[in-house]
C-alpha positions in Angstrom: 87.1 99.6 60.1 86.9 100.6 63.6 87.4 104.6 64.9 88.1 102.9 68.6 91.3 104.8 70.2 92.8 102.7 73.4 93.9 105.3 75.4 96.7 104.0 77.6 97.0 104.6 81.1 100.9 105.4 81.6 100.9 104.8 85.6 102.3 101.7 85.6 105.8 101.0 84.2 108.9 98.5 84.4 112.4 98.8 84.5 114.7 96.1 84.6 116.5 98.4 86.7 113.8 98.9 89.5 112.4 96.5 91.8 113.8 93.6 89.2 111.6 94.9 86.2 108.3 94.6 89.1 105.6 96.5 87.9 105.9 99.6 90.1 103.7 103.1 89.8 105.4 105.4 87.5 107.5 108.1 89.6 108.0 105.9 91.7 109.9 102.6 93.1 106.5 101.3 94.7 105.4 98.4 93.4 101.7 97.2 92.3 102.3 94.1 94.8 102.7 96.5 97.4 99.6 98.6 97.2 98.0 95.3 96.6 99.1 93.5 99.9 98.7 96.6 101.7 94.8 97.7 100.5 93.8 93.8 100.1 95.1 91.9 102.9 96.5 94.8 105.1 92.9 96.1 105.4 94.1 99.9 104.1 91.3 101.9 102.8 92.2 104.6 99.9 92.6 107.4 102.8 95.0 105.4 104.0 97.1 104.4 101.3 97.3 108.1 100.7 98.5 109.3 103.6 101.5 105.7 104.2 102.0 107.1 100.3 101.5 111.0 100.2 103.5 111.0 96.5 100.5 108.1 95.1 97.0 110.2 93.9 93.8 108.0 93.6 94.4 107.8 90.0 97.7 105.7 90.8 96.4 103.8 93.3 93.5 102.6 91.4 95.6 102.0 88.4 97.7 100.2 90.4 94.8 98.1 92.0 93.2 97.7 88.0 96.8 96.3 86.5 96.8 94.2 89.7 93.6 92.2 89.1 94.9 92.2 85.3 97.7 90.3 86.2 96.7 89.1 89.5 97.9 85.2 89.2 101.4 86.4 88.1 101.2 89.4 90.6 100.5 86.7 93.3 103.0 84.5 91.8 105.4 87.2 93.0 104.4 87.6 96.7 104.4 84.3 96.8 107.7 83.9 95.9 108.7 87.0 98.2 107.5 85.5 101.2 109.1 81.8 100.5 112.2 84.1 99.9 111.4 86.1 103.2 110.7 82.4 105.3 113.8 80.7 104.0 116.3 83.8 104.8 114.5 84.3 108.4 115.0 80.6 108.8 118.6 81.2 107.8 119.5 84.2 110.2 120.2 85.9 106.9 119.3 89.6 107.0 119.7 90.1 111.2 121.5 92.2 112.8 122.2 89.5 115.6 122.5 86.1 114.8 119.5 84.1 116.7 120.5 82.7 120.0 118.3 80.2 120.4 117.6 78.0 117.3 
């Protein structure tokens, strides 16, 4: 028999309540997509992230980053899905203060 203890890292949580049951940092309404997007294809280093986030630590951020590449095809499913959503309200005028004059 094994004497391995998985220690959990509690960082990341979901609520159906928050951010439709989105992974999100725990404390906080941020999701993992978001740090993801904005360290990945934003370009943000660490510093950074810490300073658009001043409530994340580096131990959020990188568990955010490590449960990201865990689940990364349904995590990309996600902003995937958020920018078709995005796309098809921008197409719709849906969302703008002023309806589009020109169309």
């Amino acid at each position: 028999m094994s004497k391995v203890t998985v220690l959990p890292i509690d960082a990341i949580v979901s609520d159906p309540a928050i951010r439709s049951g989105r992974p999100i940092i725990a404390g906080t309404t941020l999701r993992v997509q978001d740090v993801a997007v904005a360290y990945l294809s934003k370009g943000y280093t660490l510093e950074e992230l810490l300073r658009q986030y001043p409530r994340l630590t580096l131990t959020k951020i990188h568990a955010a980053l490590a449960y990201y590449y865990a689940h990364q095809s349904e995590i990309d499913a996600q902003i995937e899905a958020d920018i078709q959503f995005f796309e098809e309200a921008k197409e719709q005028g849906i969302g703008q203060r002023h309806p589009p004059v020109l169309r």
